[in-house]
N, C-alpha and C positions, 0 to 999 in steps of 0.2 A: 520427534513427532510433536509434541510440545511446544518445540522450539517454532516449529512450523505455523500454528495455530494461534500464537503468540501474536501474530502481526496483524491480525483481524481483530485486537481490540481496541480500545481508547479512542471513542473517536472525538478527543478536546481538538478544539479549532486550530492547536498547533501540533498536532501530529499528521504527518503526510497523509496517511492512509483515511484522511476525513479527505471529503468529494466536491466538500462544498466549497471551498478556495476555491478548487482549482480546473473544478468544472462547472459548478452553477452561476458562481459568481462572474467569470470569463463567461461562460456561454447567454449570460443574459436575462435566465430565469430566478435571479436573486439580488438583492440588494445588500450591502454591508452593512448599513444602518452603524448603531452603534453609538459612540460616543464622541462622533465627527470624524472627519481623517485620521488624526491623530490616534485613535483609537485600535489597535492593531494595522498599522498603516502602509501593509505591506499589502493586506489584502485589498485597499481602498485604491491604491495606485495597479492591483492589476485589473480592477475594473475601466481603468482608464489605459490600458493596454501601455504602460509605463513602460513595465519589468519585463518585457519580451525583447530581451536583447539576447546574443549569444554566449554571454557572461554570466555564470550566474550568480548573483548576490550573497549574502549572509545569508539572509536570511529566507531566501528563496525554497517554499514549499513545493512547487512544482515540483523542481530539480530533487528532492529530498521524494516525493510521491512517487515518481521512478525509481528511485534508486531504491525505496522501501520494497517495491513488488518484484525487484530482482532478487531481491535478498530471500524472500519468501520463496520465489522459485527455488532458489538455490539449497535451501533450508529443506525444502521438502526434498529435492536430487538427493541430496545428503542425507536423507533418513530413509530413501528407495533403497540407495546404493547398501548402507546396511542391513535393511532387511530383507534385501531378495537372498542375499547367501544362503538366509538362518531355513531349516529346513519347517515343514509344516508340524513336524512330530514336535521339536524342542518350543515351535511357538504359534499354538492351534490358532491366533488370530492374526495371522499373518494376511492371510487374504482381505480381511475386515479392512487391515491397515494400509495396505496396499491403494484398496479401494478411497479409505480416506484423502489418502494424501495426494491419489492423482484428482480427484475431486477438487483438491486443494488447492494444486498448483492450476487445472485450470480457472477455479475462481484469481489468482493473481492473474493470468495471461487475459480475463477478462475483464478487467479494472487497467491492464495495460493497453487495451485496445484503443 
C-alpha cells in the first residue's frame, strides 16, 4: 500500500511524475525559462519538438513518465492481489483499503491518458 502511494510524491522537475516537462512545456502553456538552454537542456529541446524521435534518450523524462505510472499500476495490482485473500475478520479495514488503492490506480490510468 505504501509502496503504491509512494509514486505521487516529489514533484522535483527531474522526476517523471512532475507534469510540467512533459505536458505544459510540449503542450505550449509554459515556458522553461531558466538559465538559458543550457540550463536542464533536455527540457528546452522538447520545447523545440527536438526529442520526439522513436529512440528514447538518457535522459528522456517522457519515456521515464510512462514507465513511472505503470509501475504504480502495477504496485497497486500487487497490494489488491494480497489483500482480497485476507478475510474481513483478521483485517476490519480491508474494504477502506480496497477502496484506496482502486482510487489510486485510477489516479495513475489518469495521468496516463
Amino acid at each position: 500500500m505504501t509502496a503504491a502511494y509512494s509514486w505521487l510524491g516529489n514533484d522535483h522537475y527531474t522526476n517523471p511524475n512532475f507534469f510540467w516537462p512533459t505536458g505544459n512545456i510540449r503542450g505550449g502553456d509554459a515556458h522553461k525559462g531558466g538559465n538559458g538552454p543550457g540550463d536542464v537542456n533536455y527540457y528546452h529541446l522538447l520545447t523545440l519538438y527536438y526529442l520526439v524521435v522513436p529512440t528514447p534518450v538518457a535522459e528522456d523524462s517522457a519515456n521515464r513518465y510512462w514507465i513511472r505510472w505503470f509501475d504504480g499500476i502495477s504496485r497497486v495490482n500487487t497490494a489488491l492481489s494480497v489483500i482480497n485473500p485476507v478475510s474481513t475478520t483478521d483485517y476490519p479495514n480491508k474494504t477502506t483499503r480496497i477502496g484506496e488503492l482502486r482510487f489510486l490506480r485510477g489516479v495513475f490510468y489518469f495521468w496516463l491518458k
